[in-house]
C-alpha positions in Angstrom: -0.1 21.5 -4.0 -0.9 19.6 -7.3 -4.2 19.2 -8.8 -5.5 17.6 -11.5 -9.1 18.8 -13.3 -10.9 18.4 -16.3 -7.9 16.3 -17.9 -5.3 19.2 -17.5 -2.2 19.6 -14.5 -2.2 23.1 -12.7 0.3 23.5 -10.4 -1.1 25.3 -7.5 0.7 26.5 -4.3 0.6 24.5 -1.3 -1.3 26.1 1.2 -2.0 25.1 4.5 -2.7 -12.4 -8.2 -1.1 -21.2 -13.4 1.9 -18.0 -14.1 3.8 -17.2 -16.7 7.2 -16.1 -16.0 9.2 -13.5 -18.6 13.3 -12.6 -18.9 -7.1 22.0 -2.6 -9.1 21.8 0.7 -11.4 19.5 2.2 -13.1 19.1 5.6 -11.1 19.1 8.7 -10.7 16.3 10.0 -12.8 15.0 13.7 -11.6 15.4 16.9 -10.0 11.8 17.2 -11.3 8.9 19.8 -8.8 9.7 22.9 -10.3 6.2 24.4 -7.3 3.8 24.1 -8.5 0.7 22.7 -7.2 -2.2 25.0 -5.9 -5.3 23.4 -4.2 -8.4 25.2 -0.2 -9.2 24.0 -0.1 -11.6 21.3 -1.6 -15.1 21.8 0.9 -17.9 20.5 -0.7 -20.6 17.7 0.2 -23.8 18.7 -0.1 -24.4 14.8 3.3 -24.3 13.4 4.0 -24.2 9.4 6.8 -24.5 7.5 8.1 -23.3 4.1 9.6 -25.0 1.1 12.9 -24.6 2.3 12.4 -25.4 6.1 11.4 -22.3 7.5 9.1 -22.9 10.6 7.2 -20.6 12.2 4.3 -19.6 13.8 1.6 -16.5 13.5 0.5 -14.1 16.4 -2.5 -11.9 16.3 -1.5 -8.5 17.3 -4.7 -6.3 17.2 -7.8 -7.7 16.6 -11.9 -6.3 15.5 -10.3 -4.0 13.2 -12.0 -2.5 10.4 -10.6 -3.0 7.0 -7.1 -2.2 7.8 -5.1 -0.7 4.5 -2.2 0.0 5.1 1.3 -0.3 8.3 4.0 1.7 8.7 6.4 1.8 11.8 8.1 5.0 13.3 11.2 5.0 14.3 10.6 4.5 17.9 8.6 1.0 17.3 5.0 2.0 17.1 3.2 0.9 14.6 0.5 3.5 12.5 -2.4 1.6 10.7 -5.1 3.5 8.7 -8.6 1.8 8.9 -10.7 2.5 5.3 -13.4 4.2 7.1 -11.0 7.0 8.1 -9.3 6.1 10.9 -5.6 6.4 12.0 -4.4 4.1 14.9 -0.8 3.8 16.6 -0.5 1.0 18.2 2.2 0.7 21.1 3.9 -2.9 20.5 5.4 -2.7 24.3 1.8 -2.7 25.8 -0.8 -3.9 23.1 -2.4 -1.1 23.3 -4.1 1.6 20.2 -5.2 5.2 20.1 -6.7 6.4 17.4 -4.7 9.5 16.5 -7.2 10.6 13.4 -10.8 10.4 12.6 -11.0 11.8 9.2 -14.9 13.5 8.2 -15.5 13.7 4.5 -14.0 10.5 3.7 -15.7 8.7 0.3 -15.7 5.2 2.0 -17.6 3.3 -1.1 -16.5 0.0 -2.6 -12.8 0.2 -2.6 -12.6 4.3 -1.7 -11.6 5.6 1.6 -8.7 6.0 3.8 -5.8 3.8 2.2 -2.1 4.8 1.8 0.2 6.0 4.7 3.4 6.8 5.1 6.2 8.1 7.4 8.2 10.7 6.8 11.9 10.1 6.3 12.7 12.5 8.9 9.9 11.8 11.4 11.8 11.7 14.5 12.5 15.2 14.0 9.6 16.4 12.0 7.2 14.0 13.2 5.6 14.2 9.5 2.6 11.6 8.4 1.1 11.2 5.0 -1.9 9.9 4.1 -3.8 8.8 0.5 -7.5 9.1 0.8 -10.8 9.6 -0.6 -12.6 12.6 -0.3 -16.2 12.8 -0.5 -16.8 15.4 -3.2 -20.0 16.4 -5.4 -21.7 12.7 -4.8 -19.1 11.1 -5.8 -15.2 11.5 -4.4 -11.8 12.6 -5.7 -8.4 11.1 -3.8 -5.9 13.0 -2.6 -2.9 12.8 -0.7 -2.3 15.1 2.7 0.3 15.4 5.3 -0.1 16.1 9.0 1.9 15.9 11.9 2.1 13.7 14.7 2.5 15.5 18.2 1.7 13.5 21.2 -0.4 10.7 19.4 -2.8 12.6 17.8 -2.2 14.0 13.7 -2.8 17.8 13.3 -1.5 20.5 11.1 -3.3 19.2 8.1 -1.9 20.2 4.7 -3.4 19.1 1.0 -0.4 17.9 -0.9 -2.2 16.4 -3.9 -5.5 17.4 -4.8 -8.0 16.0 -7.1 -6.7 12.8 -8.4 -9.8 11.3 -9.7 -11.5 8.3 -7.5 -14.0 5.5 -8.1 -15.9 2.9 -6.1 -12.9 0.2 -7.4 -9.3 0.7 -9.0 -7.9 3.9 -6.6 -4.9 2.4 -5.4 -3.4 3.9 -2.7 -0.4 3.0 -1.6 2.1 5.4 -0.1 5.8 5.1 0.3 9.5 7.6 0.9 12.2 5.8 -1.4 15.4 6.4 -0.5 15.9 9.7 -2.5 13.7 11.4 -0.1 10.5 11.8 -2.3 7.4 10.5 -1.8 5.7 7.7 -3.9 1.9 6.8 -4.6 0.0 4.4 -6.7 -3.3 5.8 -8.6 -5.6 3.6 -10.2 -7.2 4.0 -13.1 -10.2 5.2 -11.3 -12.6 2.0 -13.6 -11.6 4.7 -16.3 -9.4 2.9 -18.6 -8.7 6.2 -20.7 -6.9 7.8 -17.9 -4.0 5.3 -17.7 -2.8 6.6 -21.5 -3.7 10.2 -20.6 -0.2 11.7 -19.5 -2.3 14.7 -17.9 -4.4 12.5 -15.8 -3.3 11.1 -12.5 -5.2 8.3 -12.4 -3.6 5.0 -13.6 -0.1 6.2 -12.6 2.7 5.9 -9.7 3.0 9.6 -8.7 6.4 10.8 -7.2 6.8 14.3 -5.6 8.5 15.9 -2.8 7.7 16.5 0.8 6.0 19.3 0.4 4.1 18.2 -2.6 6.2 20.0 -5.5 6.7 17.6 -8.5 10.2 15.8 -7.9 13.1 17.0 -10.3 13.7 14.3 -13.0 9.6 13.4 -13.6 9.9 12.8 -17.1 6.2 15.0 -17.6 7.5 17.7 -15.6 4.5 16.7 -12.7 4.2 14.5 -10.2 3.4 11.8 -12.8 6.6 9.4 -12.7 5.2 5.9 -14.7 1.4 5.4 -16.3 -0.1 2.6 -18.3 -1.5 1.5 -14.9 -4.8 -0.4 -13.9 -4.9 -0.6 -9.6 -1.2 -1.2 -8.3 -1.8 -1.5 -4.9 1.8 -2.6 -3.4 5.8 -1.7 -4.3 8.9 -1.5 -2.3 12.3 -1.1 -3.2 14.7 -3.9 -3.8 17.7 -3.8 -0.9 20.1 -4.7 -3.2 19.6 -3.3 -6.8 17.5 -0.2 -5.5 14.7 -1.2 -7.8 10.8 -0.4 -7.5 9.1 -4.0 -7.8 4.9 -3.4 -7.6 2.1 -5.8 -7.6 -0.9 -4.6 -9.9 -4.5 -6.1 -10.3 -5.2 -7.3 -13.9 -9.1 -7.4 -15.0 -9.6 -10.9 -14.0 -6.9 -12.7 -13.8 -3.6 -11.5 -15.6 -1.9 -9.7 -12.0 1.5 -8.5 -12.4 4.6 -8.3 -11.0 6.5 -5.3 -12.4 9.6 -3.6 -12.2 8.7 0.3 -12.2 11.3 2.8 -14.2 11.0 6.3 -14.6 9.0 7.6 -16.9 8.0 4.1 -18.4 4.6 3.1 -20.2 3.3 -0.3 -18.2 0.7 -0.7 -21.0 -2.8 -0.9 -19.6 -4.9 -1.3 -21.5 -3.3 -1.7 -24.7 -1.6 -4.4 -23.5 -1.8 -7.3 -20.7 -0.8 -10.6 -19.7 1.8 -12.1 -22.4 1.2 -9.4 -24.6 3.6 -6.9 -25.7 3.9 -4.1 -27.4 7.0 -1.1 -28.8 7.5 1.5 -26.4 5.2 -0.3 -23.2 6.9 -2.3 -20.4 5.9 -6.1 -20.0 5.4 -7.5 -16.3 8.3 -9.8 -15.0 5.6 -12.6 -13.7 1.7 -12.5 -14.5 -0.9 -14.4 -13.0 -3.6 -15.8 -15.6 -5.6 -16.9 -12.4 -6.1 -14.2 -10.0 -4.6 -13.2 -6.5 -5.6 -9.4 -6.2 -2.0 -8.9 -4.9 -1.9 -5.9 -2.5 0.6 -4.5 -0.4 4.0 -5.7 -1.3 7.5 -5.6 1.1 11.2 -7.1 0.3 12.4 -9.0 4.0 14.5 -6.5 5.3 14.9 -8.5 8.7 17.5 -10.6 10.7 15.0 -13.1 12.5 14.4 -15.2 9.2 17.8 -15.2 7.3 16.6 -17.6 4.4 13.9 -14.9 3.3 17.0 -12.2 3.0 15.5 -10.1 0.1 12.5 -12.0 -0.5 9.4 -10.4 -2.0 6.7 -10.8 -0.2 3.0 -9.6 -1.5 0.0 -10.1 0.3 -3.4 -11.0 -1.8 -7.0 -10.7 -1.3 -8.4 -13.0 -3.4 -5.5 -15.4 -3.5 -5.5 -15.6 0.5 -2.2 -16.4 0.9 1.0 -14.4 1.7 3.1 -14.6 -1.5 6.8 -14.9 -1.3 9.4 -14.7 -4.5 12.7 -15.2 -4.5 14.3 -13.0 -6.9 17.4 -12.8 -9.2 17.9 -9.7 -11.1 14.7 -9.2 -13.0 14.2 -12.9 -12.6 11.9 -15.2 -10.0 13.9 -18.0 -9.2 10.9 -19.6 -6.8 7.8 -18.6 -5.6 5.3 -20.0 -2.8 2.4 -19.3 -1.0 2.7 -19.2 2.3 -0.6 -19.2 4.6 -2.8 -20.2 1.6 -6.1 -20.0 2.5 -5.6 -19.8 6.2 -6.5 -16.6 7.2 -8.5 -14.8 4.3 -8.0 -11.7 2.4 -4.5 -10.5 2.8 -4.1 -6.5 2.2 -0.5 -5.4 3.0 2.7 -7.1 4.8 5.6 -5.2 6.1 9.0 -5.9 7.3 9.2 -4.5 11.3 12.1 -3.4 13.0 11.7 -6.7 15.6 12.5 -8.8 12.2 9.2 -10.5 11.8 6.7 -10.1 9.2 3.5 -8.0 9.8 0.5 -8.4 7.5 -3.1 -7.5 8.1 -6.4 -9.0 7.2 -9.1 -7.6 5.0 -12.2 -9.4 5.8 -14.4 -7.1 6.6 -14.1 -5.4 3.1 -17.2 -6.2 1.7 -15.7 -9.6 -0.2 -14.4 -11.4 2.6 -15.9 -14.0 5.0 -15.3 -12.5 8.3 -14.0 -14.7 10.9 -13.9 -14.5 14.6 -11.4 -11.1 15.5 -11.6 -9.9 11.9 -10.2 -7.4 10.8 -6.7 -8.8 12.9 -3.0 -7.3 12.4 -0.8 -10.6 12.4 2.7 -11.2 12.3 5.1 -14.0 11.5 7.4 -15.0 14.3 10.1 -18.1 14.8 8.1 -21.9 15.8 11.3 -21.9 18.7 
């Protein structure tokens, strides 16, 4: 297990959105709700929209009266995992529109933007059956994030282990998200925790994308030797990995205004808060595309699907106060086009994935405290053909 305190890393054992474009331990966890939560198949729009370049399509709602759902990731076998921000962990079954939650977490620091936030899957999980999570721990009146891993047996999570301990955590800028690239190590974005001298502070885990193994050990090749693998961060909050190049590409919140699109290296400096915007500076990494108006771009996924051919390798990034689902088309460290699908149609977006069925899934964040709920908020949503 990693922790980080008082500015210094101590490796411990692990124990139990106009743009401009540019060329430890913590309380156990609850006994989780067994009561399946019921929810009727998808009900069809009759609105269908369309895309610049003649895409038409419709939206279902999935799951509806969520609360602030953070983060999707789908298992092998088709279900679907969602954490909630007040510390839940659903599955939900896609053959009978059906959830369980399969984790109430106790001790969780759910102020402002804090709480339950990242998951992912392990790489392995349909042998290991592995789940991660990034969260908010309530700790001395105040709360420290960390990241944990438990495993999934029969729909419930158990077996708790602290991977990551005491990456510092704020009311805003935590970050959160959680993914396995395709080396097998595990990835997380830390904000800067409304610290701005952390994201400098090579020592500090706050303001960085972490990378470590599955058991929590630093990965091999972390230029700090610790789990810190870029830093210059504010509150990235979405990446995935380009399906052709291999490439990180992240979306990160600017002060106001000034969002980024980056492409994340090893080791790099992204600048904040030296620089921003069109500024640059020797030795710190410029964003690709920058947004002087803000989106809040969130959770971020390349189309990995078959259904939609035209958005092969698209970025898409989902935006909170944008409200729209955000699609770039890419060449090399270029965006060719961009548009904004959905724009103002359902709210506060927080994260979009690609599923396995080869439609879009994206979720709602109404309910977060600067949204206008509407009827069925917080609702998980997908993106399926017109015809």
């Amino acid at each position: 297990m990693w922790t980080f305190a008082s500015g210094v890393v101590v490796c411990v054992m692990l124990v139990a959105q106009t743009l401009e474009t540019r060329s430890c331990k913590s309380p156990d966890p609850q006994s989780p709700d067994v009561t399946p939560t019921p929810v009727p198949a998808p009900a069809p729009s009759s609105q269908v929209f369309s895309t610049r370049d003649g895409v038409r399509f419709r939206v279902e709602t999935v799951l509806s009266d969520l609360e602030v759902p953070w983060a999707l990731a789908f298992a092998p076998d088709g279900r679907l995992f969602v954490t909630e921000r007040p510390g839940r962990v659903r599955i939900v079954n896609l053959s009978t529109f059906t959830s369980d939650v399969a984790l109430t977490l106790s001790g969780v620091y759910a102020q402002g933007e804090a709480g339950l936030l990242g998951l992912a899957l392990d790489p392995a999980f349909t042998q290991n059956h592995f789940v991660y999570l990034y969260y908010s721990a309530a700790s001395g009146g105040g709360g420290l994030n960390r990241i944990e891993r438990y495993r999934e047996v029969a729909g419930r999570l158990a077996e708790r282990a602290v991977l990551v301990d005491g990456i510092p955590a704020s009311t805003i800028h935590d970050g959160g998200r959680l993914k396995f690239g395709a080396d097998g190590l595990l990835y997380a974005t830390a904000g800067d925790a409304s610290n701005t001298d952390f994201a400098q502070n090579v020592s500090a885990f706050a303001g960085k994308f972490l990378r470590i193994t599955s058991a929590g050990a630093s990965a091999s090749g972390n230029r700090f030797g610790s789990p810190v693998f870029t830093y210059g961060h504010r509150n990235p909050q979405g990446f995935d990995w380009h399906p052709v190049t291999g490439e990180i590409w992240a979306s990160e919140h600017g002060p106001t205004g000034n969002d980024e699109i980056n492409v994340v290296q090893s080791g790099s400096n992204y600048g904040w808060p030296n620089i921003q915007g069109a500024a640059s500076a020797p030795g710190m990494e410029s964003p690709v595309t920058f947004y002087a108006s803000a989106i809040a771009p969130s959770g971020a996924s390349f189309y990995r699907g078959q259904v939609f051919p035209q958005f092969a390798n698209n970025l898409f990034v989902a935006t909170l106060r944008g409200t729209h689902l955000l699609r770039l088309t890419i060449d090399g460290h270029r965006i060719v086009t961009q548009e904004r699908m959905l724009d103002g149609t359902y709210g506060r977006l927080r994260d979009v994935v690609s599923g396995p069925d080869g439609y879009l899934y994206f979720c709602t964040n109404n309910r977060d405290g600067r949204g206008t709920p509407m009827a069925g908020d917080d609702r998980i949503m997908r993106i399926v053909p017109a015809s």
